[in-house]
N, CA, C and O atoms as a GROMACS GRO file, in nm:
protein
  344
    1UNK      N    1   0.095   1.159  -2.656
    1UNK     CA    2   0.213   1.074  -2.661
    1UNK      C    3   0.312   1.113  -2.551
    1UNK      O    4   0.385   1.031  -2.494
    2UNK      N    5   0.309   1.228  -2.529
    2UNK     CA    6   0.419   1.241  -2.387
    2UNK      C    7   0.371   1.250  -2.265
    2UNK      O    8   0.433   1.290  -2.166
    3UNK      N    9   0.267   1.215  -2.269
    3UNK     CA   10   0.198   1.182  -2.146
    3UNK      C   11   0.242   1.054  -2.117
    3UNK      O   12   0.296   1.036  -2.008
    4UNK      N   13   0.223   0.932  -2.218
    4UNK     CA   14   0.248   0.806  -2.201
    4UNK      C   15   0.376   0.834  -2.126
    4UNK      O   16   0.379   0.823  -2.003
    5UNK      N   17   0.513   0.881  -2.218
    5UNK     CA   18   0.640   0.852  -2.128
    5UNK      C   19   0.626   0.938  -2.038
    5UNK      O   20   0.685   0.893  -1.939
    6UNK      N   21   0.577   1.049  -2.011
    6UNK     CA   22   0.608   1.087  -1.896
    6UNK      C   23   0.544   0.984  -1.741
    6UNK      O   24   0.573   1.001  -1.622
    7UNK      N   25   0.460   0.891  -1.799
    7UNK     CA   26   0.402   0.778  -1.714
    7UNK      C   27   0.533   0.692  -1.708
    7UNK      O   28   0.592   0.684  -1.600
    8UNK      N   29   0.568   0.646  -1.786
    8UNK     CA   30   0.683   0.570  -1.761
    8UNK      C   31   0.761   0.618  -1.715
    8UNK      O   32   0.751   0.562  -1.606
    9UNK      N   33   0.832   0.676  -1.706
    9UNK     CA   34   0.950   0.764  -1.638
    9UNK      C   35   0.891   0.779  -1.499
    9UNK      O   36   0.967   0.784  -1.402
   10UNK      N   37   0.753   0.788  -1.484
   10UNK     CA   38   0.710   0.768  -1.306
   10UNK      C   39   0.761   0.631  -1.283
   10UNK      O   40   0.853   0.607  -1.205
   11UNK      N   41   0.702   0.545  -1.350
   11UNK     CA   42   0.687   0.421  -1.304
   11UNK      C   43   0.876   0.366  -1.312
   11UNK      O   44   0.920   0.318  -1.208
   12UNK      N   45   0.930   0.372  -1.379
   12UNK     CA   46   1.062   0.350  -1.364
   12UNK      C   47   1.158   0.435  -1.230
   12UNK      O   48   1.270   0.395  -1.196
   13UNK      N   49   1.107   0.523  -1.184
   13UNK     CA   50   1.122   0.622  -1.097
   13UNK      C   51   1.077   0.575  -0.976
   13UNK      O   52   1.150   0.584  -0.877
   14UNK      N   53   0.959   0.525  -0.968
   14UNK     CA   54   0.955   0.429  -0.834
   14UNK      C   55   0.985   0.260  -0.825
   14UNK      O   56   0.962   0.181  -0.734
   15UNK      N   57   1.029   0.247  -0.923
   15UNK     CA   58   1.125   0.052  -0.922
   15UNK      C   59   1.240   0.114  -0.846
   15UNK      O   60   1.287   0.062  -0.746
   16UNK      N   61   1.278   0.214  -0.890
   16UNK     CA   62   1.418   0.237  -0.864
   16UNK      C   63   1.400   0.279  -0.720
   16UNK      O   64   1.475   0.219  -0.642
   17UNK      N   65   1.310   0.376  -0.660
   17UNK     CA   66   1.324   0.377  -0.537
   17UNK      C   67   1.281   0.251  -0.474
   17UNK      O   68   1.349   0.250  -0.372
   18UNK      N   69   1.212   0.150  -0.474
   18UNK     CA   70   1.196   0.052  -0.459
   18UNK      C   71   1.312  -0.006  -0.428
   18UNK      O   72   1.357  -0.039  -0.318
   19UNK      N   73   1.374  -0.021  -0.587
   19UNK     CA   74   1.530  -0.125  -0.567
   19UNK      C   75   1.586  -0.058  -0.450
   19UNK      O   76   1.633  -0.127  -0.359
   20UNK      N   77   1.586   0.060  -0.445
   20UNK     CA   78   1.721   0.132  -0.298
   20UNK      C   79   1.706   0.082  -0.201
   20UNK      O   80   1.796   0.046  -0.125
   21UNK      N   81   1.523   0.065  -0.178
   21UNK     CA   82   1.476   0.061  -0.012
   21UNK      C   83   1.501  -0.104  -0.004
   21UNK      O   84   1.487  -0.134   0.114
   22UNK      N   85   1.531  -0.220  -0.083
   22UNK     CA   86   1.543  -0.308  -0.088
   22UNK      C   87   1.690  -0.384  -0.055
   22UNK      O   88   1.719  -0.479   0.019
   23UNK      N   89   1.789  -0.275  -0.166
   23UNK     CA   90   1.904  -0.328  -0.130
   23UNK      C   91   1.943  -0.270   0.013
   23UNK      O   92   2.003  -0.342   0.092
   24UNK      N   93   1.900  -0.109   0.052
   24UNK     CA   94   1.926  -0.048   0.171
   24UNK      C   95   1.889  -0.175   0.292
   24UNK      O   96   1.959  -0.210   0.388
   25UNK      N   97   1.791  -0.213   0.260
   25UNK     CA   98   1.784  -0.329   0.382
   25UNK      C   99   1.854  -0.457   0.402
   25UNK      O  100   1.878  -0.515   0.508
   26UNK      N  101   1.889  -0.497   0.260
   26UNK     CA  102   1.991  -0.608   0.256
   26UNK      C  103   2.126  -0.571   0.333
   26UNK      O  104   2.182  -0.640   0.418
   27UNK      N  105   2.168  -0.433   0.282
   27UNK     CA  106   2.272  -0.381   0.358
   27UNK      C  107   2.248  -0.407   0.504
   27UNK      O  108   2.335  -0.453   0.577
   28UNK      N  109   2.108  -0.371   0.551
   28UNK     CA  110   2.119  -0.361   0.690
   28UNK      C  111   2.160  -0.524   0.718
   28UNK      O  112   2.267  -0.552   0.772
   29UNK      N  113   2.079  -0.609   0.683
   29UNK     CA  114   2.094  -0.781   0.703
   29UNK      C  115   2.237  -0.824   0.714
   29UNK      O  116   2.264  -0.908   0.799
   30UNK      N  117   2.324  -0.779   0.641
   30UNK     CA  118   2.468  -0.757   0.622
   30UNK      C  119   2.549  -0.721   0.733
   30UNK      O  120   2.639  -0.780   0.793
   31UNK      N  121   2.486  -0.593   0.745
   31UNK     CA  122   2.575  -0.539   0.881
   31UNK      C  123   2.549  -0.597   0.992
   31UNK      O  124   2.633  -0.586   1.082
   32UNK      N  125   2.410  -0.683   1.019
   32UNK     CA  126   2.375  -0.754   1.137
   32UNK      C  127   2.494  -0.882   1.101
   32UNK      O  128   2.580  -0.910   1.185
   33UNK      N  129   2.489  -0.923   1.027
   33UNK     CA  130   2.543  -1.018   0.992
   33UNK      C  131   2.735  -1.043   1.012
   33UNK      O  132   2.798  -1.148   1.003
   34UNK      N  133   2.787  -0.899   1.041
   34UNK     CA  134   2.898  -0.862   1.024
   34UNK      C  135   2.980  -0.900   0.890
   34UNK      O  136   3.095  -0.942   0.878
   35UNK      N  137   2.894  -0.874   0.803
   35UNK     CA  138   2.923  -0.866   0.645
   35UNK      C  139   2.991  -0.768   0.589
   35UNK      O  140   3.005  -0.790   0.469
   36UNK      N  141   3.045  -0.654   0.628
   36UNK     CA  142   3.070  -0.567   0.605
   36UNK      C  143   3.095  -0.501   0.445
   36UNK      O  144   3.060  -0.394   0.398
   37UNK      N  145   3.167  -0.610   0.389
   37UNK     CA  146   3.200  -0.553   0.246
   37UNK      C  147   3.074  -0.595   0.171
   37UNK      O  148   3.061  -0.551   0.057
   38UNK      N  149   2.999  -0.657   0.210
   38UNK     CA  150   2.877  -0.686   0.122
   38UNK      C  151   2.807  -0.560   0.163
   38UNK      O  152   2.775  -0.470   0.085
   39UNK      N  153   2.786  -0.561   0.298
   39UNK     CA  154   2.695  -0.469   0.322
   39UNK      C  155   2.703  -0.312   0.237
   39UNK      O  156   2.604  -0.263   0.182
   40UNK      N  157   2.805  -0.261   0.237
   40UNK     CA  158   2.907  -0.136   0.199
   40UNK      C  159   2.857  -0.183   0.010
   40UNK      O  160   2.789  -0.096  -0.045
   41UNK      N  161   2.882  -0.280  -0.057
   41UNK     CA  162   2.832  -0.289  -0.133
   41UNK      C  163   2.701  -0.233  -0.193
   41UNK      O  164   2.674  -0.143  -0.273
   42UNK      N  165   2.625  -0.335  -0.111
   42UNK     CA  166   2.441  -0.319  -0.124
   42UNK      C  167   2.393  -0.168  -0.112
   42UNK      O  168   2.312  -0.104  -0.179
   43UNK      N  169   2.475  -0.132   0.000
   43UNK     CA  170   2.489   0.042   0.017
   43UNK      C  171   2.467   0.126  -0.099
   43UNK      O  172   2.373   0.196  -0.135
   44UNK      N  173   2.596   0.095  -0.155
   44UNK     CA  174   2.601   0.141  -0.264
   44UNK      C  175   2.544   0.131  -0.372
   44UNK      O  176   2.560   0.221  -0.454
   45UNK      N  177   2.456   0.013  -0.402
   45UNK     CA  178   2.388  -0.042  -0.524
   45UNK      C  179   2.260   0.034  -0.524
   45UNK      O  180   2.186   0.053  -0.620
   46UNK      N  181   2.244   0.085  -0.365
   46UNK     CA  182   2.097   0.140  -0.348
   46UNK      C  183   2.101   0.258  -0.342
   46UNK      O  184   1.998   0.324  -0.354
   47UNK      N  185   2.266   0.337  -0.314
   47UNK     CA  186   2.286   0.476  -0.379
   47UNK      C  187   2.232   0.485  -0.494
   47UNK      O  188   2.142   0.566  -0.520
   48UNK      N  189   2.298   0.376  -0.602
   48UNK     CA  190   2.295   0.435  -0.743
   48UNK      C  191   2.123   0.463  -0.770
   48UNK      O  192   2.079   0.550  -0.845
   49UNK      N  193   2.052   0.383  -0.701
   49UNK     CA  194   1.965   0.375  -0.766
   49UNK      C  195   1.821   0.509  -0.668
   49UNK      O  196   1.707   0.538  -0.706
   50UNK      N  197   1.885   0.548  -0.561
   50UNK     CA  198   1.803   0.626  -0.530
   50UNK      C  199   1.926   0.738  -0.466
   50UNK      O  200   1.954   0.723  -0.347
   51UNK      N  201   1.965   0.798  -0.507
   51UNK     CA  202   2.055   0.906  -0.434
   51UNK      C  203   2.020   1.011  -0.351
   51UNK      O  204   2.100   1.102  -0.325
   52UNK      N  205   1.909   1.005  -0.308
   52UNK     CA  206   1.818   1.065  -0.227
   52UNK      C  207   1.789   1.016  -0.095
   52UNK      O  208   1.751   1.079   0.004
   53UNK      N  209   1.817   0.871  -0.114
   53UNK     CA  210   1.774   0.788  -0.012
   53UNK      C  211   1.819   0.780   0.106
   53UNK      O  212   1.861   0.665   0.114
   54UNK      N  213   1.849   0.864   0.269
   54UNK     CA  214   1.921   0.863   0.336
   54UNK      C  215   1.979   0.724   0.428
   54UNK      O  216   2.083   0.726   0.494
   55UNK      N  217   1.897   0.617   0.416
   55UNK     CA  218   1.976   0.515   0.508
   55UNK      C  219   2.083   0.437   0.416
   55UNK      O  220   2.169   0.368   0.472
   56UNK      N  221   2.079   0.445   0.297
   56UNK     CA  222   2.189   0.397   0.209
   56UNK      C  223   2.298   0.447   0.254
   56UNK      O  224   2.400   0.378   0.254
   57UNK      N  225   2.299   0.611   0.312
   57UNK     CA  226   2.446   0.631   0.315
   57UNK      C  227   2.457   0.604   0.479
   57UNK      O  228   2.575   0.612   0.514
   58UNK      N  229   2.384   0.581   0.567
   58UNK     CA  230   2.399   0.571   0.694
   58UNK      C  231   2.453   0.442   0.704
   58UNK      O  232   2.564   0.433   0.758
   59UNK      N  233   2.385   0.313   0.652
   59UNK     CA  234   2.404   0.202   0.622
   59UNK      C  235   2.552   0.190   0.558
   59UNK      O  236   2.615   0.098   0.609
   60UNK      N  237   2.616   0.256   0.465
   60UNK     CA  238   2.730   0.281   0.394
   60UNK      C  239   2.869   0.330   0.532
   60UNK      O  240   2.987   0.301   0.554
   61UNK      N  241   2.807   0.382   0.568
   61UNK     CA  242   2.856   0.452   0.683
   61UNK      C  243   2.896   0.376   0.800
   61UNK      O  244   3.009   0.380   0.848
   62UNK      N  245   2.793   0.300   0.847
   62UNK     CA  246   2.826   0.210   0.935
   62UNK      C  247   2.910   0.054   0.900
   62UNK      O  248   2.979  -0.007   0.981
   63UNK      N  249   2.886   0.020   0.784
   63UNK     CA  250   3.000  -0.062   0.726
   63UNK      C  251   3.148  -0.024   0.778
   63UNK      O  252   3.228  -0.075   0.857
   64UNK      N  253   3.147   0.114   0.675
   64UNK     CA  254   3.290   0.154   0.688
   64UNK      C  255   3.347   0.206   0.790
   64UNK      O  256   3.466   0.228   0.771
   65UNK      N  257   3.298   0.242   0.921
   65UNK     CA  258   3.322   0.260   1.002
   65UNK      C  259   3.374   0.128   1.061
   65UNK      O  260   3.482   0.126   1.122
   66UNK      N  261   3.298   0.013   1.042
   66UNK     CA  262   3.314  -0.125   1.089
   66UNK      C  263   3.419  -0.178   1.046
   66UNK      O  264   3.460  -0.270   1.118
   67UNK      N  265   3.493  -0.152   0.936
   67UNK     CA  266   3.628  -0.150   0.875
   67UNK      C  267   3.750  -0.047   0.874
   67UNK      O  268   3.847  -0.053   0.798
   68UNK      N  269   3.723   0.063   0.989
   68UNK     CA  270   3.784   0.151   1.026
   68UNK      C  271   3.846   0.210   0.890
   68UNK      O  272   3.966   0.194   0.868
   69UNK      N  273   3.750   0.290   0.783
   69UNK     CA  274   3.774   0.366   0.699
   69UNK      C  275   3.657   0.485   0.761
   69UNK      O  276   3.536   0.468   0.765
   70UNK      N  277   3.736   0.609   0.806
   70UNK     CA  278   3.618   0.682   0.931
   70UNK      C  279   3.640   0.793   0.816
   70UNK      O  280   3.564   0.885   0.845
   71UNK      N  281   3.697   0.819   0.721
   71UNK     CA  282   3.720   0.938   0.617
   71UNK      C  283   3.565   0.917   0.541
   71UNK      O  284   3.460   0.979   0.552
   72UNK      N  285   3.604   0.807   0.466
   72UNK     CA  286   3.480   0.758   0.405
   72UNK      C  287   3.361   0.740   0.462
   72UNK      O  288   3.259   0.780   0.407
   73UNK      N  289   3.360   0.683   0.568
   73UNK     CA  290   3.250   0.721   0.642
   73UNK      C  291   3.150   0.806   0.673
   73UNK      O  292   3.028   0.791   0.671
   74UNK      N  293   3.260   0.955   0.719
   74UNK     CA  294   3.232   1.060   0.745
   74UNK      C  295   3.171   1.148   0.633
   74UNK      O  296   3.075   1.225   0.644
   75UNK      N  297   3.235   1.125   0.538
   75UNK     CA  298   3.186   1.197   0.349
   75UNK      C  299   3.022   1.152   0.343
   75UNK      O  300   2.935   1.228   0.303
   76UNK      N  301   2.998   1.020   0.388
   76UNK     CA  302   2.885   0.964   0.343
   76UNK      C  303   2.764   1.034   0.480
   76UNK      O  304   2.651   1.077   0.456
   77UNK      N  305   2.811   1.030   0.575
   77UNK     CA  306   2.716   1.108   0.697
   77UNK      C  307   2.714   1.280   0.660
   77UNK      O  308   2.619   1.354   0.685
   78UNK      N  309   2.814   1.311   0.610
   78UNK     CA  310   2.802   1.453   0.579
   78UNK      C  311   2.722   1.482   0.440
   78UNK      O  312   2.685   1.598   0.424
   79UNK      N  313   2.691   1.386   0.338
   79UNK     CA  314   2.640   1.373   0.280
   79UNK      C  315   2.444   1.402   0.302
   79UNK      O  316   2.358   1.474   0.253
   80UNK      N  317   2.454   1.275   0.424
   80UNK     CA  318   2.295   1.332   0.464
   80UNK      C  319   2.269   1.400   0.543
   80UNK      O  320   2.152   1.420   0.573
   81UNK      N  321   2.384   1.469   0.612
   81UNK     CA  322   2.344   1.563   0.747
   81UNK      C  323   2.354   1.693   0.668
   81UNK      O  324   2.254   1.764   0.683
   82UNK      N  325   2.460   1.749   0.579
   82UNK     CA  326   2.444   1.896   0.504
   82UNK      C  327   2.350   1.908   0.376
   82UNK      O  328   2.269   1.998   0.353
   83UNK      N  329   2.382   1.782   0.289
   83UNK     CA  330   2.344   1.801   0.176
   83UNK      C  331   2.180   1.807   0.204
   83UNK      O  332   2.119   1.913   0.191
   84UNK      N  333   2.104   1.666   0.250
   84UNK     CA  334   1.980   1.614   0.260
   84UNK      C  335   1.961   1.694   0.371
   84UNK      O  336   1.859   1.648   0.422
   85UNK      N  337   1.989   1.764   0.422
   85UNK     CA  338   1.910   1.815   0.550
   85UNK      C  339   1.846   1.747   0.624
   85UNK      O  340   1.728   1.784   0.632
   86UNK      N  341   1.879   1.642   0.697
   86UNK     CA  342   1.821   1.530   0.766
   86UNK      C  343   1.843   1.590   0.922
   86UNK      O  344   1.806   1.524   1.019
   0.00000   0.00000   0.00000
């Protein structure tokens, strides 16, 4: 029996990285788009769902930079340059 959920908990574990790499790209479509607050959005939607994921915060990053918030910005690049070791 805990084999089963521990199967599920995979499989819910990769939707979710899924969802990140999905919205992470919408973000990108966004920022081509000069969408900015959407983009910064989608960013974020694909944080929640993969917090691991480094172009979410690069993507996050380049929004807010695009809206000259360079604090926030910077939190989110320092995020994957110290934390993630990228």
């Amino acid at each position: 029996m805990l084999d089963h959920l521990k199967d599920e908990s995979e499989v819910t574990s990769e939707k979710y990285k899924k969802l990140a790499i999905y919205y992470s790209n919408r973000a990108a479509v966004h920022l081509k788009m000069e969408n900015y607050g959407l983009a910064i959005n989608d960013a974020d939607e694909a944080i929640n769902y993969d917090p691991n994921y480094p172009k979410s915060y690069y993507r996050k990053a380049d929004g807010l930079i695009s809206i000259d918030k360079y604090k926030e910005a910077r939190a989110c690049l320092k995020r994957v340059v110290v934390e993630m070791k990228v």
